[in-house]
N, C-alpha and C positions, 0 to 999 in steps of 0.2 A: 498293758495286758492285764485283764482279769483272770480269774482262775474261776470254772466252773464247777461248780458239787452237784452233782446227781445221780440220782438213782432211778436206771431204766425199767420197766416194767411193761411184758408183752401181753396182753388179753385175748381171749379167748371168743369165737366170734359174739358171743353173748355179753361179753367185758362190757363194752361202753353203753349198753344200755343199764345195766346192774351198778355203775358207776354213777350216773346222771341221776339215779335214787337212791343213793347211799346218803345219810343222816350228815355224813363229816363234807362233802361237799355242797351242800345247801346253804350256797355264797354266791354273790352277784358274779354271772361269767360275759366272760370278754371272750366273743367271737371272730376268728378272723380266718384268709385265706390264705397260704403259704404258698407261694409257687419259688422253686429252687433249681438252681442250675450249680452242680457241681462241675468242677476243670479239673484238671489235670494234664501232664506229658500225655503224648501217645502210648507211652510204654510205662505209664503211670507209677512217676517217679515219689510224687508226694504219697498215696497206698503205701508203696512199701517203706515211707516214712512214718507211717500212720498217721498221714497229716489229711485235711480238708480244707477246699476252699470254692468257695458259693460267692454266686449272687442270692440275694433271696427277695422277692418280692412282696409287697403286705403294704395294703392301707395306702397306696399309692407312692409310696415307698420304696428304693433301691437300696438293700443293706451288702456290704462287701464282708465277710466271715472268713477268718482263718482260726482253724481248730488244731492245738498239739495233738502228738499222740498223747492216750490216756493210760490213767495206773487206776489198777481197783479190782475189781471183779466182782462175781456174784450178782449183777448188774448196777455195783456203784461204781461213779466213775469223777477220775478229778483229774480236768483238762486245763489247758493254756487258751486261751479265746483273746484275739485282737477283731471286733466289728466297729465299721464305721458307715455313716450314710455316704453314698455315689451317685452319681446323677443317671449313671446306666446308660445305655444297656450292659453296654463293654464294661470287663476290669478296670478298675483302678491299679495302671501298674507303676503309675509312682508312689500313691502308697504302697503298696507291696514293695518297692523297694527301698520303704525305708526302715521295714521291718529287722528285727535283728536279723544279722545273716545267717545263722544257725536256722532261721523259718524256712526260706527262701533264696537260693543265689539266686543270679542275674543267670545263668544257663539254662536254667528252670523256668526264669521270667517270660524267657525270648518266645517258648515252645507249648504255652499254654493252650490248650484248645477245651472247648465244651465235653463231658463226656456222657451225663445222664442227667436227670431228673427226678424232685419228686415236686407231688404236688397231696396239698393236702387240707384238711380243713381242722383248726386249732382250736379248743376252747380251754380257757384260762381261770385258773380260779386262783383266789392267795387263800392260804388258811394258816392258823397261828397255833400249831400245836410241839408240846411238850416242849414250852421256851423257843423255839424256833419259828421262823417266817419261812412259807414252803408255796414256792409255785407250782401248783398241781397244771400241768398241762395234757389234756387229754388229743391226741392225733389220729384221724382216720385220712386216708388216701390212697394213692400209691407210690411206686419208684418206679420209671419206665428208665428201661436202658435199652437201644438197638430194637427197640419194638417187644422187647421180653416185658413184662410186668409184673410185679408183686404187689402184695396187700400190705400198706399201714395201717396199724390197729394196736398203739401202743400209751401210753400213759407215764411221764417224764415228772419226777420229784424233784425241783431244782432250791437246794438251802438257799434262802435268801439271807438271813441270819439264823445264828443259834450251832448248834451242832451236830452233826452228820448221825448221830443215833437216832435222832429223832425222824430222819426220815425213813430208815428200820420200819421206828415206831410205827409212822403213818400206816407205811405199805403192810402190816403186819396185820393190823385193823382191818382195810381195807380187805385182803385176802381172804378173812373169814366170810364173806359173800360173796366176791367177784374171782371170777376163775382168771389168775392171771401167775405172771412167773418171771424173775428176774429174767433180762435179759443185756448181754455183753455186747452185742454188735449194733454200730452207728449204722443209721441211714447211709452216712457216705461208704461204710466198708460192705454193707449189704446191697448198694448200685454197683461197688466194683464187682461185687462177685457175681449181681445179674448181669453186666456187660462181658465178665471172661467167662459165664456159663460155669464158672469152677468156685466151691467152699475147701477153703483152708482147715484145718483142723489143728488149735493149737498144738504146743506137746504139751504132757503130763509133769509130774514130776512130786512136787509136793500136792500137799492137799490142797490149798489155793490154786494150783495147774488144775488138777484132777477137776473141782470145782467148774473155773474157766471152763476146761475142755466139754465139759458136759452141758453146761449152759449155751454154746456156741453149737455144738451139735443140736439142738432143740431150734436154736435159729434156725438153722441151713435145712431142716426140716420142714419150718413152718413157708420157710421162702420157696423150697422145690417139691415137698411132698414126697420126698426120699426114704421111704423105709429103712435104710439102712442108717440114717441122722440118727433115729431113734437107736439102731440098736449102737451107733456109734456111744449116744448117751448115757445109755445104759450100760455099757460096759467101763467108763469113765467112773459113775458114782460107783459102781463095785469097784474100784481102785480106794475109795474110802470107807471102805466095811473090815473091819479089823478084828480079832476074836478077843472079848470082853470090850465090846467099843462102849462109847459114854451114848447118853441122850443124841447130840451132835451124829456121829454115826452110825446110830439106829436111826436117824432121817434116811442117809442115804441109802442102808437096807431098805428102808418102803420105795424111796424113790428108784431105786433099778425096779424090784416087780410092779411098779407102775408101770415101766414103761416097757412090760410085757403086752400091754394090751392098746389096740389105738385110742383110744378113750380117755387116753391118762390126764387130763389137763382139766384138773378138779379144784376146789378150791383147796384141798385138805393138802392136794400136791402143790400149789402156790404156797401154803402156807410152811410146810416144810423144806420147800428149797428156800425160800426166806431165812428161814430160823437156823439152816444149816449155813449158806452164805453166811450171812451176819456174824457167826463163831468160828468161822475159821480164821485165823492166825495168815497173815504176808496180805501181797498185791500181788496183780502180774501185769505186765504193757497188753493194753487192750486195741483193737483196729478201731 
């Protein structure tokens, strides 16, 4: 089992063009197709695990993916990842069962079936900044569940070496021209929620909840066009507006009256959910 580092980032429909001429990505890219079939129980037992598991296709290629749940937030995320090659179509379910048992039991094994898709198109860059080795990977597509559809259009920081500030650093950079904004929710937890038609909404609590809570509501907005996501959001970072707050807290005053208006998804608001993520104190378990 490896362990993954990364830092999610959602864009804006104008993101991936503003990215593709940004000065820090002007490095030789590797293009490729992703097509992906997430499983799961019928009554989707690994979700409320916040577990995933795919096939994923690429480059003639059958990769088998199981992903833990994750800890982090603010859109950084640090998972458990078991992938291996399989000859396909089908699961490989004797590797899956040789996976520690705490992944996977055998009652889980028996009842897998197909449940969504995504499909999408990758391009990869490496870049070496502040001591760190970082796979910038940029994804446009989508996710079809049951014939519903959303839009991919997201941009994935994955440490390859060095240290997890550093990919802060990146996206921090990056923000000052591209309208983008952490984001908490995996491909696989944003197919479940397009296959049951229904978003979750964590709870609150401390400031790292509050945080979550409000990045997750901006998802579930971007996936259904829910007005009320937004003012879900907004009512989350005013749980982190305090009277005499620091720098940190005065973010989240701008960010709630940003998202008074539908227009909110600026660079200046990428850049302050950034800088406020980054300084909050805990993790929370992420879908």
């Amino acid at each position: 089992m490896s362990q993954e580092v990364e830092l999610k980032l959602a864009l804006g429909q104008e993101g991936p063009k503003a990215l593709r001429h940004h000065p820090l990505l002007a490095q030789p890219v590797q293009a490729s197709h992703l097509g992906n079939t997430y499983f799961d129980t019928p009554e989707g037992a690994l979700e409320r695990s916040r577990m995933a598991l795919r096939l994923r296709r690429v480059n003639g290629r059958v990769l088998q993916t199981v992903k833990t749940r994750g800890e982090g937030g603010g859109g950084l995320s640090t998972r458990g990842e078991w992938e291996w090659e399989v000859s396909g179509p089908e699961l490989d379910l004797e590797g899956l069962a040789e996976l520690p048992p705490a992944a996977l039991g055998q009652d889980v094994l028996e009842r897998l079936v197909p449940r969504f898709t995504t499909d999408f198109h990758r391009e990869t860059r490496m870049i070496d900044h502040a001591g760190a080795r970082i796979e910038v990977a940029l994804d446009e597509g989508e996710i079809v569940a049951d014939n519903r559809r959303v839009a991919i259009r997201e941009l994935e920081l994955e440490l390859k070496a060095g240290e997890p500030e550093a990919l802060w650093s990146l996206a921090e950079i990056l923000a000052e021209s591209v309208p983008l904004r952490p984001a908490d929710t995996s491909k696989a937890a944003r197919g479940g929620a397009l296959l049951a038609s229904t978003w979750k909404l964590p709870e609150g609590g401390n400031d790292s909840a509050w945080m979550h809570r409000a990045i997750v509501a901006l998802d579930a907005l971007a996936d259904t066009g829910d007005g009320d996501w937004r003012l879900a959001a907004r009512n989350a970072f005013e749980q982190l507006i305090v009277p005499g707050d620091d720098e940190s807290h005065g973010d989240a005053r701008w960010l709630a009256e940003a998202l008074r208006h539908e227009a909110w998804l600026t660079t200046e608001f990428g850049c302050r959910a950034l800088r406020l993520a980054r300084h909050l104190p805990g993790a929370v378990a992420l879908a």
